[in-house]
PLY file of the C-alpha trace (Angstrom):
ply
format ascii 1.0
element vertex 464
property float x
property float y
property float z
element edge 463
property int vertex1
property int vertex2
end_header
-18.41 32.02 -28.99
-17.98 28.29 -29.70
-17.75 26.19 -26.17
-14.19 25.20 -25.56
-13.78 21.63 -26.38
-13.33 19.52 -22.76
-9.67 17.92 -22.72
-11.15 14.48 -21.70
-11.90 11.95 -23.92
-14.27 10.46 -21.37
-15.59 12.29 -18.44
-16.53 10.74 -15.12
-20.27 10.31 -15.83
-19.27 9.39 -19.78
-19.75 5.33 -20.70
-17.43 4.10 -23.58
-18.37 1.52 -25.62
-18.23 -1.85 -24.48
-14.94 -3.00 -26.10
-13.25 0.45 -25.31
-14.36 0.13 -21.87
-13.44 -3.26 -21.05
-9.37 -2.83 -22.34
-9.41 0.67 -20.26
-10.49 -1.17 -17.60
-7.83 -3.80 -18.03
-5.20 -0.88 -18.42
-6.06 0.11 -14.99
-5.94 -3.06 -13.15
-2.45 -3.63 -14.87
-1.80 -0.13 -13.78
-2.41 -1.30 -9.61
-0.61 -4.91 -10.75
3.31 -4.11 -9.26
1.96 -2.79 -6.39
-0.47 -5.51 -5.65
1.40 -7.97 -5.63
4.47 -6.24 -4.08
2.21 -6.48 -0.62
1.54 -10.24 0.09
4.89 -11.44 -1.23
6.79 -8.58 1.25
4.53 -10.03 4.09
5.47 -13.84 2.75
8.43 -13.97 5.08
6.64 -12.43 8.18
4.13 -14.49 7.90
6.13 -17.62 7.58
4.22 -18.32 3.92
7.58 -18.31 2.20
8.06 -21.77 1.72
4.16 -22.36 1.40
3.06 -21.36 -2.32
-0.29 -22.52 -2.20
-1.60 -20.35 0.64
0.82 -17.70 -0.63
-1.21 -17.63 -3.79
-4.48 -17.75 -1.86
-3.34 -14.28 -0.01
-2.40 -12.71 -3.56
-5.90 -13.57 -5.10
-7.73 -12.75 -1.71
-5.83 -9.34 -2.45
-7.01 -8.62 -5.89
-10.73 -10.24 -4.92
-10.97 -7.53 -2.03
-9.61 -5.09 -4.50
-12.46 -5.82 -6.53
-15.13 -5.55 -3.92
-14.20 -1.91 -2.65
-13.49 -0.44 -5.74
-17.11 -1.35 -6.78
-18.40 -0.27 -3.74
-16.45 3.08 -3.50
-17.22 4.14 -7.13
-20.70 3.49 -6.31
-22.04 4.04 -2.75
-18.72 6.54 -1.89
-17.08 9.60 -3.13
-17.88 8.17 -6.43
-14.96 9.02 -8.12
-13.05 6.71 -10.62
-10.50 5.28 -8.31
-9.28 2.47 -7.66
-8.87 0.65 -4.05
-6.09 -1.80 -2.68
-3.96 -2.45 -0.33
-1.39 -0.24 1.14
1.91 0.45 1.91
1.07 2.16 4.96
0.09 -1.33 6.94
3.11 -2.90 6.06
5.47 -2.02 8.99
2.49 -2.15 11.64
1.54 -6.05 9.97
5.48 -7.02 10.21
5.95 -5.89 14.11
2.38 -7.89 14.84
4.21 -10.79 13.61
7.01 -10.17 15.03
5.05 -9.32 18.89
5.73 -11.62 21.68
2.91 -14.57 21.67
2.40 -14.19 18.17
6.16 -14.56 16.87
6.14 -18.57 16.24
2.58 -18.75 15.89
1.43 -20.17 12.44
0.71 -18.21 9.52
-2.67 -18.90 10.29
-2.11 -16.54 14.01
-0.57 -13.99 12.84
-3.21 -13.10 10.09
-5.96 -13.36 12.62
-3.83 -10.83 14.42
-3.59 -8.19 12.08
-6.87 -9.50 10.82
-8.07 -8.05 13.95
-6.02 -4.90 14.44
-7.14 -4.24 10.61
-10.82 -4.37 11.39
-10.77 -2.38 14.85
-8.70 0.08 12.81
-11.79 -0.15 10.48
-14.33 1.09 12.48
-12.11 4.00 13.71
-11.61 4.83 10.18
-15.40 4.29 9.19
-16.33 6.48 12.37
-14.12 9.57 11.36
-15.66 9.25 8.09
-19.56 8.95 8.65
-19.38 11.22 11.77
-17.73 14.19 9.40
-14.79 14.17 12.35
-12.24 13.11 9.79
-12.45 17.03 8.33
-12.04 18.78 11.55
-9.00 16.76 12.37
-7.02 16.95 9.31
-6.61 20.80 10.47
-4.23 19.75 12.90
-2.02 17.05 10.39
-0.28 19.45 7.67
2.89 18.74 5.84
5.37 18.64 8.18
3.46 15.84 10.03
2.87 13.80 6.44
5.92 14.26 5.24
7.91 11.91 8.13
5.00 9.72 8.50
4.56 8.45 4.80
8.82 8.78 4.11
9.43 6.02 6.90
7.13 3.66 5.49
9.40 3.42 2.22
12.50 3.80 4.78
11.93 1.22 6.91
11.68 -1.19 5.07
14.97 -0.88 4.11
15.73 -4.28 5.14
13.70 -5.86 2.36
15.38 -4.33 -0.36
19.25 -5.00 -1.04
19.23 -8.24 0.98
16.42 -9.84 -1.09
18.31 -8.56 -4.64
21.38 -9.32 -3.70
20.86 -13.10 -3.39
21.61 -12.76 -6.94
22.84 -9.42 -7.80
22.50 -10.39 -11.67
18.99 -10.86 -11.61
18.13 -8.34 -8.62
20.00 -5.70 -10.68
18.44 -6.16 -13.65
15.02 -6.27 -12.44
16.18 -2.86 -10.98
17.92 -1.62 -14.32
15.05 -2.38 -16.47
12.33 -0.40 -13.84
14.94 2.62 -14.00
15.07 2.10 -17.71
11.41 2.08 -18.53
10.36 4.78 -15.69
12.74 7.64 -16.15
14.90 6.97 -19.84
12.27 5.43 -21.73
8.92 7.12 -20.57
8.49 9.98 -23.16
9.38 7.36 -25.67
5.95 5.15 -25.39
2.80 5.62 -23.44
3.86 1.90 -22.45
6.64 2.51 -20.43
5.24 5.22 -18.43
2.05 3.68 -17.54
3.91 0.36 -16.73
7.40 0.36 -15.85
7.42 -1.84 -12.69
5.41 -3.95 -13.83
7.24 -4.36 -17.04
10.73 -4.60 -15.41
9.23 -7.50 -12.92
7.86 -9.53 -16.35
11.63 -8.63 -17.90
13.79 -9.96 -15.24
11.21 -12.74 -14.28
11.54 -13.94 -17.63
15.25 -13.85 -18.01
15.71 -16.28 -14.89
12.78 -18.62 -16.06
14.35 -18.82 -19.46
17.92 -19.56 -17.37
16.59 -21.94 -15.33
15.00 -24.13 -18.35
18.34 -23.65 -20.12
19.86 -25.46 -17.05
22.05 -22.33 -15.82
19.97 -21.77 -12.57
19.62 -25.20 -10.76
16.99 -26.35 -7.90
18.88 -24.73 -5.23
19.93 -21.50 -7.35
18.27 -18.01 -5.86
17.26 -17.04 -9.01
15.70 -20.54 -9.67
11.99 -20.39 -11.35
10.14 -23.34 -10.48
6.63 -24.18 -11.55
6.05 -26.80 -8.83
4.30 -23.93 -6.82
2.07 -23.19 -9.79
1.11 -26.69 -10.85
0.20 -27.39 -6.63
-2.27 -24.68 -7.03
-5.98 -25.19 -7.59
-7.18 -24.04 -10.64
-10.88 -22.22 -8.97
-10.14 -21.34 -5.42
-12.46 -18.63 -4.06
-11.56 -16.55 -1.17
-13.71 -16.88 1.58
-14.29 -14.77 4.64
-12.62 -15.74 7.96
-10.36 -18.30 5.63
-7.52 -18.40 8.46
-9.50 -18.57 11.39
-11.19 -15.69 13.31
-9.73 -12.69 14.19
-7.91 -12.24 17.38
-8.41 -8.48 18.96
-5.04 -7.79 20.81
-4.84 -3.56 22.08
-1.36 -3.27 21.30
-1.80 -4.49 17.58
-4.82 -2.18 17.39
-3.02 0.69 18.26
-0.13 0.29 15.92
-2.10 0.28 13.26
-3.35 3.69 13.63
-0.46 4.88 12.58
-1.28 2.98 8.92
-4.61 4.75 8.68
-3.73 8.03 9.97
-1.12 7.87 6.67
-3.47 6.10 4.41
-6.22 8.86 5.23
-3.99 12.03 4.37
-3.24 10.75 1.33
-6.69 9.36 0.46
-7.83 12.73 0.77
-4.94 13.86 -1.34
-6.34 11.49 -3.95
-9.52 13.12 -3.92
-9.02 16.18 -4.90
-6.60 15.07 -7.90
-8.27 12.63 -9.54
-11.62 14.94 -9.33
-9.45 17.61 -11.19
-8.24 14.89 -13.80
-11.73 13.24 -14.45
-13.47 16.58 -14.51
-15.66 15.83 -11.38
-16.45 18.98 -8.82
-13.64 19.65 -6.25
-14.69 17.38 -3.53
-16.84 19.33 -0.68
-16.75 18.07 3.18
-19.36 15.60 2.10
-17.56 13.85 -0.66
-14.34 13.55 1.29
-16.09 12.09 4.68
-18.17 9.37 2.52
-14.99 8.36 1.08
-12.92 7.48 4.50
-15.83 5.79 5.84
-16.35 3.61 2.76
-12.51 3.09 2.88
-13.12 2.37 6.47
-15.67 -0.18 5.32
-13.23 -1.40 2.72
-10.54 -2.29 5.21
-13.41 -3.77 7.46
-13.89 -6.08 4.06
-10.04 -6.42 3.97
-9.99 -7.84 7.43
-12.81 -10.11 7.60
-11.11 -11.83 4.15
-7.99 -11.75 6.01
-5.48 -10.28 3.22
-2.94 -9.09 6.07
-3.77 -5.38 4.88
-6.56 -2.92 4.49
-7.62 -0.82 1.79
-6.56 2.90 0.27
-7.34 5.11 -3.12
-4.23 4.14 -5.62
-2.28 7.20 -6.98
-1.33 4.82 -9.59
-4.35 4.80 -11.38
-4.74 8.65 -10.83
-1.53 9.10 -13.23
-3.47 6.87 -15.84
-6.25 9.32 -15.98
-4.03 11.93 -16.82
-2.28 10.07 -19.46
-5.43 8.25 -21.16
-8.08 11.38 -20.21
-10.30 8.92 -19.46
-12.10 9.84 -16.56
-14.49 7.68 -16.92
-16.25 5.96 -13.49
-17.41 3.57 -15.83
-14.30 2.03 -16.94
-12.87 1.94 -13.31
-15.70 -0.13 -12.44
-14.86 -2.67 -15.61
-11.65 -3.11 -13.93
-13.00 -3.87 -10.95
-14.94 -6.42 -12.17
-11.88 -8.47 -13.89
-9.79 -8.05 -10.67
-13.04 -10.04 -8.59
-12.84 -12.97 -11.36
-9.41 -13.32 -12.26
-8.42 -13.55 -8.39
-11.01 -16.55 -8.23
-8.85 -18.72 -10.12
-6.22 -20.51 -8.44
-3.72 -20.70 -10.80
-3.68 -16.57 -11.03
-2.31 -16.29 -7.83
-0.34 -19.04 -7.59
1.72 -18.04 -11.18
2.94 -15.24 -8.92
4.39 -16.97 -6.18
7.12 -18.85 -8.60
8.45 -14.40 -8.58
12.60 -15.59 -7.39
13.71 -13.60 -4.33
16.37 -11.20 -6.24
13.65 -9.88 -8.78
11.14 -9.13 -5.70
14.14 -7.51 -4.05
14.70 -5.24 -6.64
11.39 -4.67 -7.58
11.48 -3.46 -3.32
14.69 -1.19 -3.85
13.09 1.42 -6.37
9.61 1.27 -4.88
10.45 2.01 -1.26
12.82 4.49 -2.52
9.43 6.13 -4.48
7.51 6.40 -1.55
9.59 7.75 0.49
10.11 10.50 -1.99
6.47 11.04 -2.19
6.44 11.51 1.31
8.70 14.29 0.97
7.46 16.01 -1.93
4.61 17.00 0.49
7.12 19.74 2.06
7.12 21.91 -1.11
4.94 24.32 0.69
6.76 24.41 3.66
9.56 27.37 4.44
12.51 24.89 4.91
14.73 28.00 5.61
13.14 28.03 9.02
15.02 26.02 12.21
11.91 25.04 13.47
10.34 22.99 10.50
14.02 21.95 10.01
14.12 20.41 13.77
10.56 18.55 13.82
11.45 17.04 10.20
14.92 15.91 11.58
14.20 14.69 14.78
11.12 12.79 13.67
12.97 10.95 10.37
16.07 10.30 12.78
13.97 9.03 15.92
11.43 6.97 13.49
14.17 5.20 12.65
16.17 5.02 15.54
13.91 4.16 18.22
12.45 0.96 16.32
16.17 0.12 16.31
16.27 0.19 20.36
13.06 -1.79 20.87
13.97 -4.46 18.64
16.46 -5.82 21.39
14.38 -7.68 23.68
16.44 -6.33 26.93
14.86 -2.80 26.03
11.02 -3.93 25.76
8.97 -1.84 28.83
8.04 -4.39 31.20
5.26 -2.60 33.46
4.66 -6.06 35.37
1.77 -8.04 35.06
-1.32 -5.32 35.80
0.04 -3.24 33.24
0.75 -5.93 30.40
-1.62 -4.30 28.13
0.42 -0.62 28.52
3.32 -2.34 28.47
2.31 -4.20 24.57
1.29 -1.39 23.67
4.54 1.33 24.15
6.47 -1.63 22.87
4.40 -1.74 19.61
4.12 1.71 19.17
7.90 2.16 19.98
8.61 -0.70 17.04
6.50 0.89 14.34
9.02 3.74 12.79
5.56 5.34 11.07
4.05 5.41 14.57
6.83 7.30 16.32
7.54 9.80 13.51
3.95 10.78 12.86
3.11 11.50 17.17
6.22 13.25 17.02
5.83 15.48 14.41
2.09 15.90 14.95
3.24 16.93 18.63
5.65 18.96 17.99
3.96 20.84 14.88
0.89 21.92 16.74
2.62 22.90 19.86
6.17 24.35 18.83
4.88 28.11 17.78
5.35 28.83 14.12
2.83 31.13 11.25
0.34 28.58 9.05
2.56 30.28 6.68
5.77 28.85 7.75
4.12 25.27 8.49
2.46 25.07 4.46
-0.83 24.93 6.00
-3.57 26.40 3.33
-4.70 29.77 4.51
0 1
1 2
2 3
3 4
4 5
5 6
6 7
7 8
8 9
9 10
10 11
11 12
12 13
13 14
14 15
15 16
16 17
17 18
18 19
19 20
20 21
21 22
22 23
23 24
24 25
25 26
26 27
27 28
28 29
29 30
30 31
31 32
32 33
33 34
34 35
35 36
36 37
37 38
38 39
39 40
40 41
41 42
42 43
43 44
44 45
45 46
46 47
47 48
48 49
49 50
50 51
51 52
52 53
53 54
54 55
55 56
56 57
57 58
58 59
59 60
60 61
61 62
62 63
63 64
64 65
65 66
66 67
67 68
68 69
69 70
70 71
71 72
72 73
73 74
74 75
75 76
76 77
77 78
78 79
79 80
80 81
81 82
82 83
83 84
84 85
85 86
86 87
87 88
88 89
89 90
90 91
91 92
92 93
93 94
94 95
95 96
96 97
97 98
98 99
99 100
100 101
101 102
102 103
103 104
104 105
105 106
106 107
107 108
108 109
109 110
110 111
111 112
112 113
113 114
114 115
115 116
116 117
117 118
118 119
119 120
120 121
121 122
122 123
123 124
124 125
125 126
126 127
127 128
128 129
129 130
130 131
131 132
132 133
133 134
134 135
135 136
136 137
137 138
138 139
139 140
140 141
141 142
142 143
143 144
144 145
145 146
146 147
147 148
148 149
149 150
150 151
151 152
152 153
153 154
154 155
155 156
156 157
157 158
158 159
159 160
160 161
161 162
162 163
163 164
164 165
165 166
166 167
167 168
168 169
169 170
170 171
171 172
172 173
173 174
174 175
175 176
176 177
177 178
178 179
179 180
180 181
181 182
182 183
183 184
184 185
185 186
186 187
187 188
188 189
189 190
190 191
191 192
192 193
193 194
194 195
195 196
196 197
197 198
198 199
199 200
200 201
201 202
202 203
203 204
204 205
205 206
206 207
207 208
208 209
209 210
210 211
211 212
212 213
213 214
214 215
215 216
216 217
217 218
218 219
219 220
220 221
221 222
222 223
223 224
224 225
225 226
226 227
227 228
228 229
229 230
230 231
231 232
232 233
233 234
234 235
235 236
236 237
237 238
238 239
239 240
240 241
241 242
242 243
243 244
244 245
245 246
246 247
247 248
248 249
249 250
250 251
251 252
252 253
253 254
254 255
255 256
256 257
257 258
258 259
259 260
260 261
261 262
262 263
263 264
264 265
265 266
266 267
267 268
268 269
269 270
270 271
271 272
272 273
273 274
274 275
275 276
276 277
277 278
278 279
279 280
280 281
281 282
282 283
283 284
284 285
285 286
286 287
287 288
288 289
289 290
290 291
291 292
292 293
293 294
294 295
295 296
296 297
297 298
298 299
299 300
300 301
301 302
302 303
303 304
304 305
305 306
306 307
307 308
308 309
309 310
310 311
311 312
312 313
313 314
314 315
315 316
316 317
317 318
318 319
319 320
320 321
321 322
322 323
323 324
324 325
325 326
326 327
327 328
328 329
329 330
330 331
331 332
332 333
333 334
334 335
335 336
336 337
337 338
338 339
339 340
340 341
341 342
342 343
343 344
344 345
345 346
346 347
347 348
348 349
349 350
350 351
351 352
352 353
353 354
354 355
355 356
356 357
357 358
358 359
359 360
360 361
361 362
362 363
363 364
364 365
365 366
366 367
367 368
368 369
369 370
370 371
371 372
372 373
373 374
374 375
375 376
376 377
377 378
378 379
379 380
380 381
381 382
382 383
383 384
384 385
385 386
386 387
387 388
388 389
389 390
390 391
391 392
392 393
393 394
394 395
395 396
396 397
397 398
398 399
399 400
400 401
401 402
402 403
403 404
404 405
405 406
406 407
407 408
408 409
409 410
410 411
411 412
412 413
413 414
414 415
415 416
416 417
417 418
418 419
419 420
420 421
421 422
422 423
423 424
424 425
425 426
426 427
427 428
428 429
429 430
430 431
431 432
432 433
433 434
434 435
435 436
436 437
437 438
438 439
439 440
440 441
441 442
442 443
443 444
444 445
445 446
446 447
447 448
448 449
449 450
450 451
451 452
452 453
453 454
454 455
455 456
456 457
457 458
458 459
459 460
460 461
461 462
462 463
């Protein structure tokens, strides 16, 4: 019988030709693009980098240049699999309350980075640990759905506050930044391989265009929300290299520390998530123990990267770029690796990241409001397996979503922080950090209450 022809173009151990391999390479890193550069400028107002483009454009190309480095590294020394590393969601909320801590709150930009600089590399070697040691397997048995689905939903959800706000400063841009994403993702994707590989980034371009070409027809002035100016683009440098420990070195504070491991514990179920879908789309073996532990600890290493170049966030496997194996069937390690390549040299010019930071408020902020939304979807989606006819998983999912919102809410007025006196400062920081990270308090809680509430592996979605 004739062998059945494989439905990849490319498998994972296949090498294109040169030219075919260096456009799929570019397809991915356009692929990772939205979400990229959705991190630094959502941490531009924490950080107090708003009104300071050049450094703002230094963070974005210290993003993509990290990007670079741990993509390389993973693909080679890690799981090996063709995917793509960046930043994550999952460190946003934990990197805003840092900012936000008391000490830290008017610090400069320059602080608060070496803050979460250091709460990102302590969380690194945690991360690393549970990786190398081959702990991370064992204690995934204890996180199933009902404890992922909370966690990753309140990252999208609480960040609420980012969203409408920011697009509303000028609902005619901010609305049709979020028009044309709806348009290209959902109406327009069985149309054109286009608009399903890039609608975000293709509604950002759309929008961002419409207000630069109002703004040089005179209809958006100086002070106008929507205003595009190119003063923030022409002060950058055109070669500006990141370099490690940029913005000083990193400050190691407990409390920061341990609200971050509420960021890894997310961006490790879903790394592992990763793994086992893009080995089924590139045609690699189903990831054993082995695979699976050297890929936390060389994401663990990656964030340890992330934090000693300071780009206010670690490192995670991107889902994005999963889809665009399945679209392309190209599955090729190969081609990731191109990509990685272009994202390390484009990100040392200055002018790269600095073209981003003239993106007006209302397009980010609507670019925010169907992202956010996404994720917390995703985060949901994970309770397909789950019997949600039964009270129980109905309670923990509840009262987790409802007190990971509500209890940030409570320790964001300053009358509420604990106050343990001045032995007990460092308990004290950290209930008060873990009490204003949503992700934190949802994920204890429903890890808590999911492993000590009785109920059948059947009735949590736990694989038998």
């Amino acid at each position: 019988m004739a062998e059945k022809p494989s439905p990849l173009i490319y498998g994972i151990d296949d090498r294109p030709p040169l030219r075919e391999t260096a456009f799929l390479g570019l397809q991915h890193y356009l692929t990772m693009f939205g979400s990229t550069v959705a991190i630094p400028l959502i941490l531009s107002e924490p950080l107090g980098l708003a009104d300071k483009p050049v450094e703002l454009g230094l963070l974005i190309s210290t993003m993509f240049f990290v990007s670079g480095i741990t993509t390389l590294l993973q693909t080679s020394l890690g799981n090996r699999l063709p995917l793509v590393q960046g930043g994550t969601f999952s460190f946003l909320t934990p990197a805003i309350t840092i900012c936000g801590m008391a000490g830290i709150a008017d610090g400069s930009h320059e602080v608060k980075l070496q803050h979460i600089q250091g709460a990102v590399i302590a969380g690194a070697v945690f991360e690393a640990l549970l990786g190398y040691t081959g702990l991370v397997g064992k204690l995934l048995r204890f996180v199933g759905p009902i404890t992922i689905a909370p966690t990753i939903a309140l990252i999208g959800l609480a960040l609420f506050e980012f969203g409408a706000p920011f697009a509303g400063q000028h609902w005619g841009i901010g609305g049709l930044t979020i028009g044309l994403i709806i348009l290209f993702s959902q109406y327009l994707r069985h149309v054109h391989r286009l608009f399903e590989l890039f609608p975000v980034l293709l509604g950002l371009v759309g929008a961002w265009g419409v207000a630069a070409l109002l703004t040089w027809l005179g209809v958006f002035g100086p002070e106008h929300p929507a205003h595009v100016s190119t003063a923030n683009l022409e002060a950058a440098p055109t070669f500006n290299v990141p370099l490690p420990f940029q913005w000083g070195w990193p400050k190691f504070e407990t409390a920061a520390a341990v609200g971050m491991l509420a960021g890894y514990l997310a961006s490790i179920v879903e790394s592992v998530g990763d793994y086992y879908a893009c080995a089924r789309l590139s045609g690699a073996p189903v990831p054993d123990h082995r695979t699976v532990n050297r890929g936390i600890g060389m994401e663990g290493l990656g964030c340890l990267i992330a934090g000693i170049f300071g780009t206010g966030n670690g490192t995670t496997s991107y889902s994005e770029n999963i889809g665009a194996i399945g679209l392309t069937r190209v599955g090729s390690r190969r081609v990731v690796q191109a990509g990685a390549i272009l994202m390390i040299v484009l990100a040392t010019f200055g002018k790269f990241g600095g073209l981003f930071t003239t993106i007006p408020q209302p397009v980010v902020g609507g670019m925010y409001c169907t992202m956010f939304g996404m994720i917390a979807a995703v985060g949901l989606s994970s309770l397909q397996f789950v019997d949600l006819n039964s009270a129980r998983n109905l309670f923990i999912l509840g009262f987790s979503l409802f007190m990971g919102l509500s209890v940030p809410e409570y320790f964001s007025v300053e009358a509420n922080r604990l106050d343990f006196g001045a032995d007990w400062v460092w308990l004290s920081n950290i209930l008060n950090t873990i009490g204003s990270t949503g992700m934190a308090v949802g994920a204890l809680l429903a890890l808590l209450l999911d492993n000590t509430v009785p109920g059948t592996r059947e009735e949590r979605g736990l694989r038998p």
